[in-house]
Gaussian input, Z-matrix of N, CA and C with variables (Angstrom, degrees):
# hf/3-21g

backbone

0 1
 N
 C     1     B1
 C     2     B2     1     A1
 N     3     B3     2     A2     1     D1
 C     4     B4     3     A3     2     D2
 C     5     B5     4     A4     3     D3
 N     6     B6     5     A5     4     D4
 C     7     B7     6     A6     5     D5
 C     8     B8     7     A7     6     D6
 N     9     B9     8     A8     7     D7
 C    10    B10     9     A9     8     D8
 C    11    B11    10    A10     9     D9
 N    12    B12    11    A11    10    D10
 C    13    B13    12    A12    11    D11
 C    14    B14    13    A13    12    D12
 N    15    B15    14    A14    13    D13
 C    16    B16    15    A15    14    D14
 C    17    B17    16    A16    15    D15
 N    18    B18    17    A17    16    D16
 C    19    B19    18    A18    17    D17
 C    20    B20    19    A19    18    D18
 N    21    B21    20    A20    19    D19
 C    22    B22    21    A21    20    D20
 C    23    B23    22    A22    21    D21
 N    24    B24    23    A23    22    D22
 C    25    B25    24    A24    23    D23
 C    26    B26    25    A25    24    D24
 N    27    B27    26    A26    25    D25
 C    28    B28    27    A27    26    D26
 C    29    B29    28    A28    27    D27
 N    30    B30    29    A29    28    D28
 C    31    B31    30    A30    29    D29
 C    32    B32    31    A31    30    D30
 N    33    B33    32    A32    31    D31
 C    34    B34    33    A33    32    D32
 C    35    B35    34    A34    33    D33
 N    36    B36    35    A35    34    D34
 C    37    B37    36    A36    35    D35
 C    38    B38    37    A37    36    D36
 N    39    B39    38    A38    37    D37
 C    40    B40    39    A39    38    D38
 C    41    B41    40    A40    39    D39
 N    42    B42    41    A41    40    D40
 C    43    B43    42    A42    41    D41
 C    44    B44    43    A43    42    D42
 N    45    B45    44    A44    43    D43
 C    46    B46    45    A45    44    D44
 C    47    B47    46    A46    45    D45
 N    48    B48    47    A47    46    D46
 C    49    B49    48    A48    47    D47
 C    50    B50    49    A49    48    D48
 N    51    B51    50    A50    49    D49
 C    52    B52    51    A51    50    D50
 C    53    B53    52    A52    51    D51
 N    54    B54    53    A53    52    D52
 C    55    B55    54    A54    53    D53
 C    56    B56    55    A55    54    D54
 N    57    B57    56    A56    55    D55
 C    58    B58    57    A57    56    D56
 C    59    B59    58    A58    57    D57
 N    60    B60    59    A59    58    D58
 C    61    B61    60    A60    59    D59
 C    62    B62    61    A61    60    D60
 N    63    B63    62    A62    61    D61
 C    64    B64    63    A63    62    D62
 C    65    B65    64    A64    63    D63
 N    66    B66    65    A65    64    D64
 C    67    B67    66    A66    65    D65
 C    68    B68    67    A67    66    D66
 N    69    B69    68    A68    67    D67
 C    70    B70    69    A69    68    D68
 C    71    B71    70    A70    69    D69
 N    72    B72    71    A71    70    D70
 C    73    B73    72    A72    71    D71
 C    74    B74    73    A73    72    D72
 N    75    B75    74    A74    73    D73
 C    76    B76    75    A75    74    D74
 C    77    B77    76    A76    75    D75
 N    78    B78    77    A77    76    D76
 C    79    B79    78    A78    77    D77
 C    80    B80    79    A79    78    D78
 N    81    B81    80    A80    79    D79
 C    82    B82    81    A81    80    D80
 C    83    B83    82    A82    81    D81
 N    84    B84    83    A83    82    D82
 C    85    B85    84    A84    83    D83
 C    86    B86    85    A85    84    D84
 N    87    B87    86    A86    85    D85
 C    88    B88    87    A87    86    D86
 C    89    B89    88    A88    87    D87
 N    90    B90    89    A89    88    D88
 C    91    B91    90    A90    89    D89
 C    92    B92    91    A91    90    D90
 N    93    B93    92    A92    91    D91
 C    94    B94    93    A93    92    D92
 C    95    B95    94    A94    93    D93
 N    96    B96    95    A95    94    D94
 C    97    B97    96    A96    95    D95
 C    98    B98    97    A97    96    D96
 N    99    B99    98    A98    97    D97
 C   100   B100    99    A99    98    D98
 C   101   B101   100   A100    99    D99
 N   102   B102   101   A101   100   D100
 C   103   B103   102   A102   101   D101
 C   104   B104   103   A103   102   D102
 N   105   B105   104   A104   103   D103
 C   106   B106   105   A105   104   D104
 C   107   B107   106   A106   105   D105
 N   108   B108   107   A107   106   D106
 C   109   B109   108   A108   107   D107
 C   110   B110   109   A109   108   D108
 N   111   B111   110   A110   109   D109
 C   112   B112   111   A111   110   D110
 C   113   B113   112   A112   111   D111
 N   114   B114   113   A113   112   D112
 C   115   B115   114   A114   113   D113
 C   116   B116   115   A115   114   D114
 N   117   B117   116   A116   115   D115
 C   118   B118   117   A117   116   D116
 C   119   B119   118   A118   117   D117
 N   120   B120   119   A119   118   D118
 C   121   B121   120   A120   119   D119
 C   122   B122   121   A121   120   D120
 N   123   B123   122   A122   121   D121
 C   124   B124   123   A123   122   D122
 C   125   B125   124   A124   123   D123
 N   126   B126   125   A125   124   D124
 C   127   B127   126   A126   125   D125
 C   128   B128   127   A127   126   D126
 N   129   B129   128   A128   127   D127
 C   130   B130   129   A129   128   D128
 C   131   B131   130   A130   129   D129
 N   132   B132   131   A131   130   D130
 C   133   B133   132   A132   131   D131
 C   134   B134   133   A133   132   D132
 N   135   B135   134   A134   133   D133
 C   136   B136   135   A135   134   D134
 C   137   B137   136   A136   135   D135
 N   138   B138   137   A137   136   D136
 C   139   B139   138   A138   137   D137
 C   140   B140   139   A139   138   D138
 N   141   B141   140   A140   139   D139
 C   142   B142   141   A141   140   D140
 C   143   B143   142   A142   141   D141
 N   144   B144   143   A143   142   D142
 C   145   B145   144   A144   143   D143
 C   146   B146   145   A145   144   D144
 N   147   B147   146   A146   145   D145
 C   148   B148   147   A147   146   D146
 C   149   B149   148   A148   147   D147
 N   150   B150   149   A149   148   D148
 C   151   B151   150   A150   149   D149
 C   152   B152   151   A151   150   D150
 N   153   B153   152   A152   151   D151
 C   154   B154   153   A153   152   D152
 C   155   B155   154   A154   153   D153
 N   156   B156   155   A155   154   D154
 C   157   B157   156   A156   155   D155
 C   158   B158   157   A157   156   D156
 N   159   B159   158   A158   157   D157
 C   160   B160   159   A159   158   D158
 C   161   B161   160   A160   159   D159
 N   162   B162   161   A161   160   D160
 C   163   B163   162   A162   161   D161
 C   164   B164   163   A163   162   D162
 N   165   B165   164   A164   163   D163
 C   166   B166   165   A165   164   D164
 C   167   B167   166   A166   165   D165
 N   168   B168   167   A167   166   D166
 C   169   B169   168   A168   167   D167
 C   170   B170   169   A169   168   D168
 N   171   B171   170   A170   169   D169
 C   172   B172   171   A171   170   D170
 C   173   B173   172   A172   171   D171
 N   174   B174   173   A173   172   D172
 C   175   B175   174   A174   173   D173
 C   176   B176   175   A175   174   D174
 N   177   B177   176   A176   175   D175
 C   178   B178   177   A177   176   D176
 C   179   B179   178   A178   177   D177
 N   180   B180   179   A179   178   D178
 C   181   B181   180   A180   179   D179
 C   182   B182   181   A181   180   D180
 N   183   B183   182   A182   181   D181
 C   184   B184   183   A183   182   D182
 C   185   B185   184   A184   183   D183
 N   186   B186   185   A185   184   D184
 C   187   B187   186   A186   185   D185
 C   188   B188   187   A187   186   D186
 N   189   B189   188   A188   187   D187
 C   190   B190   189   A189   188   D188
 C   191   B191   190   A190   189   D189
 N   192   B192   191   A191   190   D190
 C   193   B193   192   A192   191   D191
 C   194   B194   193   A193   192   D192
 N   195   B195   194   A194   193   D193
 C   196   B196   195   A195   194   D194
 C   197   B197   196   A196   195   D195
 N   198   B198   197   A197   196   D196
 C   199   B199   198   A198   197   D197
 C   200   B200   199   A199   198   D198
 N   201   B201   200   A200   199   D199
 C   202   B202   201   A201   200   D200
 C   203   B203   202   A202   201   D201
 N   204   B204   203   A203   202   D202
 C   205   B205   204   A204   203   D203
 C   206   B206   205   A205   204   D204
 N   207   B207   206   A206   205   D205
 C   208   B208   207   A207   206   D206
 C   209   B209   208   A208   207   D207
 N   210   B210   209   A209   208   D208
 C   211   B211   210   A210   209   D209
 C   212   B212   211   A211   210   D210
 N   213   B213   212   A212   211   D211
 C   214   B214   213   A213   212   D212
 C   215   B215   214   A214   213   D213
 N   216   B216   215   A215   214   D214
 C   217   B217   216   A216   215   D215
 C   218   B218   217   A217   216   D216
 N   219   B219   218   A218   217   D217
 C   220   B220   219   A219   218   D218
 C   221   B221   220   A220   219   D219
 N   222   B222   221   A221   220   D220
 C   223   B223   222   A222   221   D221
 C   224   B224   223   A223   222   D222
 N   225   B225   224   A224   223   D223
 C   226   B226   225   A225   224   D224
 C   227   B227   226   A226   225   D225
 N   228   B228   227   A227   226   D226
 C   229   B229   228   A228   227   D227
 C   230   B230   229   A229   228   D228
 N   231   B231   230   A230   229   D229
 C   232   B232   231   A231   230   D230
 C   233   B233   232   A232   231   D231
 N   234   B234   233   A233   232   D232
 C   235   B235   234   A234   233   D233
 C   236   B236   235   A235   234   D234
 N   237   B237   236   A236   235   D235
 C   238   B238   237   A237   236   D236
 C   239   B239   238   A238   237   D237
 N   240   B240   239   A239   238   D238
 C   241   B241   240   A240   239   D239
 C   242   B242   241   A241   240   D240
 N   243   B243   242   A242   241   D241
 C   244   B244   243   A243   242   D242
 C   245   B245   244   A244   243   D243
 N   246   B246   245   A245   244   D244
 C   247   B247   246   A246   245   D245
 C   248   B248   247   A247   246   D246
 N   249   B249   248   A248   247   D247
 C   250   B250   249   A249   248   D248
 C   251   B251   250   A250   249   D249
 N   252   B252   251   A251   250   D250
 C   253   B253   252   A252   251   D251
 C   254   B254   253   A253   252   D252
 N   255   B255   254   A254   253   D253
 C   256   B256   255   A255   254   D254
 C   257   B257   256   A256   255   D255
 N   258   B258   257   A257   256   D256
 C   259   B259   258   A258   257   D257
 C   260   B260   259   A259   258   D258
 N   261   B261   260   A260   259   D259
 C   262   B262   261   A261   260   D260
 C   263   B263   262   A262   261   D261
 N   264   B264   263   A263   262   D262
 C   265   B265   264   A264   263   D263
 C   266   B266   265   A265   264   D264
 N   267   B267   266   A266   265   D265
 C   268   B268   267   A267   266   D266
 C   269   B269   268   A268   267   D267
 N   270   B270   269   A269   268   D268
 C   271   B271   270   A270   269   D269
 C   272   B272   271   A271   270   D270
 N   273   B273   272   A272   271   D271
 C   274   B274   273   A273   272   D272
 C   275   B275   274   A274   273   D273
 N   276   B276   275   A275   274   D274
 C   277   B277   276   A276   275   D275
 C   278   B278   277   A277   276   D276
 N   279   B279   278   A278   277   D277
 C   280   B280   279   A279   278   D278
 C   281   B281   280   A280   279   D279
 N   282   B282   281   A281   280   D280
 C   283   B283   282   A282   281   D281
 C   284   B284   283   A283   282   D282
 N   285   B285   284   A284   283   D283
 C   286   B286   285   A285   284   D284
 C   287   B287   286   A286   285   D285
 N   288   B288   287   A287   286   D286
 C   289   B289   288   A288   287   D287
 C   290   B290   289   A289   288   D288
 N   291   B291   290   A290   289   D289
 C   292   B292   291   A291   290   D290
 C   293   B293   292   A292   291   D291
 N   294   B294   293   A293   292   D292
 C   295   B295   294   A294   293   D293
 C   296   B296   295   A295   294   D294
 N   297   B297   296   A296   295   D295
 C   298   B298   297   A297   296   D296
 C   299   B299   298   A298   297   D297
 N   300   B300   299   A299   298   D298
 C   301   B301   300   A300   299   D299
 C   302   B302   301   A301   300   D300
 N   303   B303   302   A302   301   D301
 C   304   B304   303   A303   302   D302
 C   305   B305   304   A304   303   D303
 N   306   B306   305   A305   304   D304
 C   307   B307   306   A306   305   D305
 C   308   B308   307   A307   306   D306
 N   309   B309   308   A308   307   D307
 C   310   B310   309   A309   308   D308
 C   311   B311   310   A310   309   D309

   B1=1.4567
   B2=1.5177
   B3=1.4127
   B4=1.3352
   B5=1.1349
   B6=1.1910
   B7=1.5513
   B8=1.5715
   B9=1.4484
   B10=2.0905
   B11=1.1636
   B12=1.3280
   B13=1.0931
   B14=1.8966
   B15=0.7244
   B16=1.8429
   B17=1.8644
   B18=1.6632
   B19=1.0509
   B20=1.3191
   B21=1.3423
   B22=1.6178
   B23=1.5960
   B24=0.8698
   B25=1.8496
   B26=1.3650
   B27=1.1539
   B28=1.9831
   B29=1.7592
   B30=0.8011
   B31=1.8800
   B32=1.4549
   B33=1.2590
   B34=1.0509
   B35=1.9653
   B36=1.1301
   B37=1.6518
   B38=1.0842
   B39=1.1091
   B40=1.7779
   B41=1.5373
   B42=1.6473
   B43=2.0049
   B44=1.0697
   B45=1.6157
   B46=1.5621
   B47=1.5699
   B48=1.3449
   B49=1.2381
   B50=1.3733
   B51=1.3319
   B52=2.0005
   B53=1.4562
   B54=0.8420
   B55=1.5008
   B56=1.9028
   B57=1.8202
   B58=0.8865
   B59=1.3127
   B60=1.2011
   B61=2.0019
   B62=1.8877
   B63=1.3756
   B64=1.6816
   B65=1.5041
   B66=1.5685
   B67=1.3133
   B68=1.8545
   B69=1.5496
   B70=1.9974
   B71=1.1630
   B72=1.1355
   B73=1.9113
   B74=1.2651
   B75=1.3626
   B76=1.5448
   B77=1.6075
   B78=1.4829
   B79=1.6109
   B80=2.0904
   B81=1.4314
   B82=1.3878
   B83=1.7569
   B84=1.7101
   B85=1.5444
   B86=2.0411
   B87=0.9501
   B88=1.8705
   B89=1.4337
   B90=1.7566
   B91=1.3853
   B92=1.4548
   B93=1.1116
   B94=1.1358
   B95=1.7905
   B96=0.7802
   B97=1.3533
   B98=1.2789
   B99=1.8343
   B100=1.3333
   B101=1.4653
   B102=1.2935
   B103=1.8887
   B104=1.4070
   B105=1.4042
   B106=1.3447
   B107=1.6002
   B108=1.1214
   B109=1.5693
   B110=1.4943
   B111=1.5879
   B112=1.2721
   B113=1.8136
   B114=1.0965
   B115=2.0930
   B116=2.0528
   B117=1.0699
   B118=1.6849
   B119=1.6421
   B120=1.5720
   B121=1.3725
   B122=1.3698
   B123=1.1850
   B124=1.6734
   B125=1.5716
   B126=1.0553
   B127=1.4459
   B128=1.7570
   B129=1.2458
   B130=1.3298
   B131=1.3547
   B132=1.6824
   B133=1.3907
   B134=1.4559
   B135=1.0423
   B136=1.4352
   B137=1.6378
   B138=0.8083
   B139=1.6163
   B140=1.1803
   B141=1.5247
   B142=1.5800
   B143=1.6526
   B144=1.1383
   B145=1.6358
   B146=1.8221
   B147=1.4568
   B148=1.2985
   B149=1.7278
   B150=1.4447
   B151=1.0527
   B152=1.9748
   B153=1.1175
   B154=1.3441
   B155=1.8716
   B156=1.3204
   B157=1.4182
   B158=1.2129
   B159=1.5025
   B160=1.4183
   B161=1.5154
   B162=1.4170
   B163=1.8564
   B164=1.5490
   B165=1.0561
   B166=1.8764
   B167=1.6050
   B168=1.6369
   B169=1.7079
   B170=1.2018
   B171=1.4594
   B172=1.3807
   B173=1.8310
   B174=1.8081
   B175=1.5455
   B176=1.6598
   B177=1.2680
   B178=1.0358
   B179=1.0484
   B180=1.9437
   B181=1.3394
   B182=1.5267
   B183=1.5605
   B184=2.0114
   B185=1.6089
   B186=1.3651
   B187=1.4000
   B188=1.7520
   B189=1.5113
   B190=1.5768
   B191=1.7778
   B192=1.7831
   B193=1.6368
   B194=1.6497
   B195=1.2394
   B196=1.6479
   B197=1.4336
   B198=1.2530
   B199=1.5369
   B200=2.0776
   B201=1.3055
   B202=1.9274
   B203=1.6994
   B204=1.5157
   B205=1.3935
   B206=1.7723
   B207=1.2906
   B208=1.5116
   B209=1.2396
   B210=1.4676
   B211=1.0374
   B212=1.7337
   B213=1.2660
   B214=1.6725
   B215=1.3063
   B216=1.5334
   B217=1.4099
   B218=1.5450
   B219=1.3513
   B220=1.1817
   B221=1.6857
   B222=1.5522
   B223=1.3571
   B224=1.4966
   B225=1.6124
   B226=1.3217
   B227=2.0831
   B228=0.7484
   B229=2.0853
   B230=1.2969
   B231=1.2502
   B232=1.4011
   B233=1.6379
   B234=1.1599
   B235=1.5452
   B236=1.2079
   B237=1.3942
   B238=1.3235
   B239=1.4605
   B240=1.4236
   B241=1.9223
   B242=1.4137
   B243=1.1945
   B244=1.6306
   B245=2.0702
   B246=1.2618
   B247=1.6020
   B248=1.5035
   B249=0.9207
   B250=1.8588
   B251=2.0885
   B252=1.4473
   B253=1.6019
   B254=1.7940
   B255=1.1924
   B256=1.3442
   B257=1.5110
   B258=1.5523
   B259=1.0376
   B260=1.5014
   B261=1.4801
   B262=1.4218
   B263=1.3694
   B264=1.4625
   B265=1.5443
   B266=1.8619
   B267=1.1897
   B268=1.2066
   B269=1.2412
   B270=1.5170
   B271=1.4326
   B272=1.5198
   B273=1.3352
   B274=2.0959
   B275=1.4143
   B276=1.6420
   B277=1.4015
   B278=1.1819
   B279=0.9430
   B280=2.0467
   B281=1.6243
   B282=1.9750
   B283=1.4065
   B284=1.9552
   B285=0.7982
   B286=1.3720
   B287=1.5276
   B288=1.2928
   B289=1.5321
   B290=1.3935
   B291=0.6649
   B292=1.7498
   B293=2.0425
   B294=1.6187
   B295=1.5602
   B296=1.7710
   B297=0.8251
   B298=1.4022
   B299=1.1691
   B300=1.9018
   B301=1.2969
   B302=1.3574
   B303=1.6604
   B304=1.3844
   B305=1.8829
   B306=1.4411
   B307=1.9837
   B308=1.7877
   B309=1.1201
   B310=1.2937
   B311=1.9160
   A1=110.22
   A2=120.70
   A3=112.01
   A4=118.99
   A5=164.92
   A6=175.97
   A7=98.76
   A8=92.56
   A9=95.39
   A10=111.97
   A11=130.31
   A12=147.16
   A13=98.19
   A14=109.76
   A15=125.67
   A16=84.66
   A17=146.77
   A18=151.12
   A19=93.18
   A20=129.64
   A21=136.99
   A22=90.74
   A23=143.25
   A24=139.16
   A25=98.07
   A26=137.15
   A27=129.73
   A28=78.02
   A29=134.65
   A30=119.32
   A31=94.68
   A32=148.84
   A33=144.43
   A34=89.79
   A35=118.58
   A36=119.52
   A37=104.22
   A38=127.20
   A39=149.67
   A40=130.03
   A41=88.40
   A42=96.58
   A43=111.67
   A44=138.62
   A45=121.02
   A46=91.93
   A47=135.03
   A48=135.97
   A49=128.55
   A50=88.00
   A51=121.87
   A52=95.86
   A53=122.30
   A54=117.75
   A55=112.44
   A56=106.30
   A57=106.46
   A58=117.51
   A59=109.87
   A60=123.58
   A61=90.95
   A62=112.51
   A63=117.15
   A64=100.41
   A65=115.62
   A66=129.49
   A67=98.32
   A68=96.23
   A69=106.13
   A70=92.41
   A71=135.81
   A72=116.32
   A73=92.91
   A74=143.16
   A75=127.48
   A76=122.48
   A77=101.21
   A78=121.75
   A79=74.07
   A80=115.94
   A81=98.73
   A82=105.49
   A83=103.18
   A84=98.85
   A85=108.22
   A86=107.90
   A87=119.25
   A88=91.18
   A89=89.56
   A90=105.65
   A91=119.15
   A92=151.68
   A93=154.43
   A94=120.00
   A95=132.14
   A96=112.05
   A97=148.23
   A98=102.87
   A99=141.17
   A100=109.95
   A101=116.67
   A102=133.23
   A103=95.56
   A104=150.79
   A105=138.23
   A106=90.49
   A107=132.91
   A108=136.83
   A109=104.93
   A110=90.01
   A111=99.50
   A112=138.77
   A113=94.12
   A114=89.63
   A115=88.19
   A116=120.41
   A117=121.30
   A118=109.87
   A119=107.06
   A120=88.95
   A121=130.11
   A122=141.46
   A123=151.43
   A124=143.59
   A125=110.17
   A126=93.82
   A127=131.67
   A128=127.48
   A129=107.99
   A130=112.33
   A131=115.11
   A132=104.70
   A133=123.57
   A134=109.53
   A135=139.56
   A136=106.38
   A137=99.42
   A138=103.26
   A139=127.43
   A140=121.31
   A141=127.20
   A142=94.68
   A143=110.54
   A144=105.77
   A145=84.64
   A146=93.29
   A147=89.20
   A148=132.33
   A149=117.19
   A150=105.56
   A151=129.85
   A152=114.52
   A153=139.93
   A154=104.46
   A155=102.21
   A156=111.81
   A157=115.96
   A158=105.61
   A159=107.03
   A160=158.03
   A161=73.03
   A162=76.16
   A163=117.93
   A164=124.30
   A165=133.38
   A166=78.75
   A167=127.56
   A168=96.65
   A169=89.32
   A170=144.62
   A171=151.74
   A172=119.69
   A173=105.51
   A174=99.07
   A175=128.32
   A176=121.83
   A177=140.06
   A178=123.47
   A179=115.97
   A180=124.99
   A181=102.51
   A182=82.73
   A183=98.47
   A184=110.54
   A185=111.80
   A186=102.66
   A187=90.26
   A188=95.37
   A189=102.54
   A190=74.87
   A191=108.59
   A192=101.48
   A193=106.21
   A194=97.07
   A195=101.09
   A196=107.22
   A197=126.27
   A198=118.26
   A199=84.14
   A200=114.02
   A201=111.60
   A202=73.34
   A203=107.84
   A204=127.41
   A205=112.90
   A206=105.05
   A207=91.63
   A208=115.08
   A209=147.70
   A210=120.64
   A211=87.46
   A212=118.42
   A213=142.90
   A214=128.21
   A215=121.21
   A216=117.87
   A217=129.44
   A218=111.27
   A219=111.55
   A220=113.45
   A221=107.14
   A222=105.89
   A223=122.99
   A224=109.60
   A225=97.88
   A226=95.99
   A227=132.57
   A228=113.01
   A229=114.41
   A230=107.24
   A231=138.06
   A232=90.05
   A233=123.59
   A234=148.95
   A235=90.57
   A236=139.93
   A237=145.40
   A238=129.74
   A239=105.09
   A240=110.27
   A241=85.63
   A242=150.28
   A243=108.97
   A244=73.83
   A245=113.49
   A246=118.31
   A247=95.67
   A248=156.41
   A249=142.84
   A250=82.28
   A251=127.66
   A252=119.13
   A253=93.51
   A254=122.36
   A255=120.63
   A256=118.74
   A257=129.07
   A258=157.68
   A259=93.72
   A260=115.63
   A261=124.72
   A262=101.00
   A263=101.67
   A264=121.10
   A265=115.12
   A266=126.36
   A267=147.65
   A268=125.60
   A269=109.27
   A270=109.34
   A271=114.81
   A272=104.70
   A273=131.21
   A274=109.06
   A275=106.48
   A276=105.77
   A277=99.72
   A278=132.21
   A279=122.93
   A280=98.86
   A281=117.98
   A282=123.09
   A283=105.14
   A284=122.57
   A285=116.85
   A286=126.76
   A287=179.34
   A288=162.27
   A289=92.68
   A290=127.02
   A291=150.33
   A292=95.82
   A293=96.08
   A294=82.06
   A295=105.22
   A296=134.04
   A297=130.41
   A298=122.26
   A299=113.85
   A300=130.98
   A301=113.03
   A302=110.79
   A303=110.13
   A304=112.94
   A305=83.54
   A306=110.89
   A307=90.75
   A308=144.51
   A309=111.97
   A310=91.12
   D1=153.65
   D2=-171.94
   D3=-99.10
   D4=-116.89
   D5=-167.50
   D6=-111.43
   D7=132.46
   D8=142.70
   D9=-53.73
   D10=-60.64
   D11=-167.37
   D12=-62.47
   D13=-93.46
   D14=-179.16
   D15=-24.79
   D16=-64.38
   D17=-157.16
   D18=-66.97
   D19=-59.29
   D20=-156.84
   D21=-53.30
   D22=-55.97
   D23=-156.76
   D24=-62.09
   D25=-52.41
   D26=-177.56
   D27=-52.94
   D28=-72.04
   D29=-143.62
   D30=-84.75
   D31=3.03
   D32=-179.14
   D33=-100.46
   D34=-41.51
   D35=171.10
   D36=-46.33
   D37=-68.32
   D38=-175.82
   D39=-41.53
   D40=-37.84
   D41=175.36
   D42=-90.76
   D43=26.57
   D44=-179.17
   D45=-112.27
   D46=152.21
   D47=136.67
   D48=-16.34
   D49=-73.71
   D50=179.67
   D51=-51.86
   D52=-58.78
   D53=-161.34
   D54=-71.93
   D55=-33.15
   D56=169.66
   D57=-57.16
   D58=-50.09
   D59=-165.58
   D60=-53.46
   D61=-44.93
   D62=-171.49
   D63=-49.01
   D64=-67.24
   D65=-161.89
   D66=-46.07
   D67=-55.67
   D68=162.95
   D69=-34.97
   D70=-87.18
   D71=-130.89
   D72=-92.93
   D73=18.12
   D74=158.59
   D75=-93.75
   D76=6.63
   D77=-149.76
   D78=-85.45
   D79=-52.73
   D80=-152.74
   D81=-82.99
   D82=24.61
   D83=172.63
   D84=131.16
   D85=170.61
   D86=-179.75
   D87=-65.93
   D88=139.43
   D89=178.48
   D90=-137.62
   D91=133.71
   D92=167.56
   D93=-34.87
   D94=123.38
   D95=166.33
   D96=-40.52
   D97=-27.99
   D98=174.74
   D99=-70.54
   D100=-39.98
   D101=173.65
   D102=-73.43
   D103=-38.80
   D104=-151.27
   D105=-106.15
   D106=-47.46
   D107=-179.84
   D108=-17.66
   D109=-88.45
   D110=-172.47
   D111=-54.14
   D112=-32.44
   D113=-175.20
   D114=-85.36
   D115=-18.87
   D116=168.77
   D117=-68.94
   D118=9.92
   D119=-170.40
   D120=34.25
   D121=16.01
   D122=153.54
   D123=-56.18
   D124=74.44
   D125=175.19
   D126=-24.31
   D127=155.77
   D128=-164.49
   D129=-84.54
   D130=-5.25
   D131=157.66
   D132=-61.28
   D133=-37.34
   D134=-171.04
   D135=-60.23
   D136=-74.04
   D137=153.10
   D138=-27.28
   D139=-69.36
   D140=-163.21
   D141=-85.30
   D142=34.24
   D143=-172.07
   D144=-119.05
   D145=-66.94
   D146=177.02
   D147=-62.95
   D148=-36.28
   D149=165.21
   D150=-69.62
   D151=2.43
   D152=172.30
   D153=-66.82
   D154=-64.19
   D155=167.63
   D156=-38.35
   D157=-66.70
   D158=162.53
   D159=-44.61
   D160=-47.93
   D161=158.11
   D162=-87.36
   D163=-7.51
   D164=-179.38
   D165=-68.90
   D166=-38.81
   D167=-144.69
   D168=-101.61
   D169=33.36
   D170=-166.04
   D171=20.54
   D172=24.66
   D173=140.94
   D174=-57.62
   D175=-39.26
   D176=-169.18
   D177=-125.10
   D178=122.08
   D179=178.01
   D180=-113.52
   D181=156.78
   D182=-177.72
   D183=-124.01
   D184=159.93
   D185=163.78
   D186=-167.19
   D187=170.78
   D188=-134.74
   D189=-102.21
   D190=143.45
   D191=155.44
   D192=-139.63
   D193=96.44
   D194=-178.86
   D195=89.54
   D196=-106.73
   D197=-157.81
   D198=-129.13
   D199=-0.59
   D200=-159.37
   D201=-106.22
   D202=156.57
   D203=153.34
   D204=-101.92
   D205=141.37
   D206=-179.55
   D207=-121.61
   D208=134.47
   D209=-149.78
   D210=-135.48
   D211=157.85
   D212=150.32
   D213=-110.20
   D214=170.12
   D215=139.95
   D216=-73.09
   D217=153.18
   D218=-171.40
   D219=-119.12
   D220=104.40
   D221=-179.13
   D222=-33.64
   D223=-58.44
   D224=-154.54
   D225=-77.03
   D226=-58.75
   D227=136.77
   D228=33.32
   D229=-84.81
   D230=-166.80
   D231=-58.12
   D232=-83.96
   D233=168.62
   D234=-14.51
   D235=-109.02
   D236=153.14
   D237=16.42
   D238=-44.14
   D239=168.62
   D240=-95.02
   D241=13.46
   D242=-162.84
   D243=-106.96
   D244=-61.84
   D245=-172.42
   D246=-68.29
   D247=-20.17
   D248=-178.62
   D249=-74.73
   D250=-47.57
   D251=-171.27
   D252=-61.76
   D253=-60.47
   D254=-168.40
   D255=-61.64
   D256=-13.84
   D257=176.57
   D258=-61.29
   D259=-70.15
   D260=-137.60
   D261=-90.46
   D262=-34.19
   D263=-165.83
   D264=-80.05
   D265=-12.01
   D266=-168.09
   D267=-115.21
   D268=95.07
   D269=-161.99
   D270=-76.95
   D271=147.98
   D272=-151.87
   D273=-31.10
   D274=-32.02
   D275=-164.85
   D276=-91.38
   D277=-4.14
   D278=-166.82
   D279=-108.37
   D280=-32.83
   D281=-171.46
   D282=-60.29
   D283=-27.90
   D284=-168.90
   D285=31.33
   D286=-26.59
   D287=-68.14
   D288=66.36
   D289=-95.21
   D290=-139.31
   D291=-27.83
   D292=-62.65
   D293=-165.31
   D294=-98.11
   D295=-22.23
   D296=151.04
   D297=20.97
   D298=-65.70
   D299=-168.58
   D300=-106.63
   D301=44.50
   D302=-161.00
   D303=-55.75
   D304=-38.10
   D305=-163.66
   D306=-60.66
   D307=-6.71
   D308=-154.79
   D309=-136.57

């Protein structure tokens, strides 16, 4: 299992609005930073603040094209919050093997 700390960032991704609406508009595919800015009403600090969160909690990967960052969801991410919730959420006697090794 990984950290409280290292675990806390997926649910720290998860409780903002803003960040939710982000995770929304990345659902229909990679997006520019420049495309998410604006209908987020965000300044681009504002932005790289929140998508920072995001990518710390490995929902979200980035990669650089030219001077724009572009960002997605990130399956194995996704994978990762779905068993770290079933991990935490599932009391000792029912978890058996299965979620244990959520982190890996």
């Amino acid at each position: 299992m990984g950290t409280h700390q290292e675990n806390a960032k997926v649910f720290k991704a998860l409780c903002d609005p803003k960040r939710l609406a982000i995770l929304e508009q990345l659902r229909s595919g990679e997006k520019c930073a420049c495309v998410l800015q604006e209908p987020m009403d965000l300044t681009q600090s504002g932005l790289s603040y929140h998508m920072k969160i995001l990518c710390d909690s490995g929902l979200v990967v980035s990669r650089q094209e030219g001077k724009w960052t572009h960002y997605r969801l990130s399956e194995s991410g996704r994978n990762n919050a779905v068993k770290l919730l079933l991990a935490i959420t599932t009391p000792v006697a029912e978890q058996g093997d299965r979620y244990l090794s959520y982190d890996k």
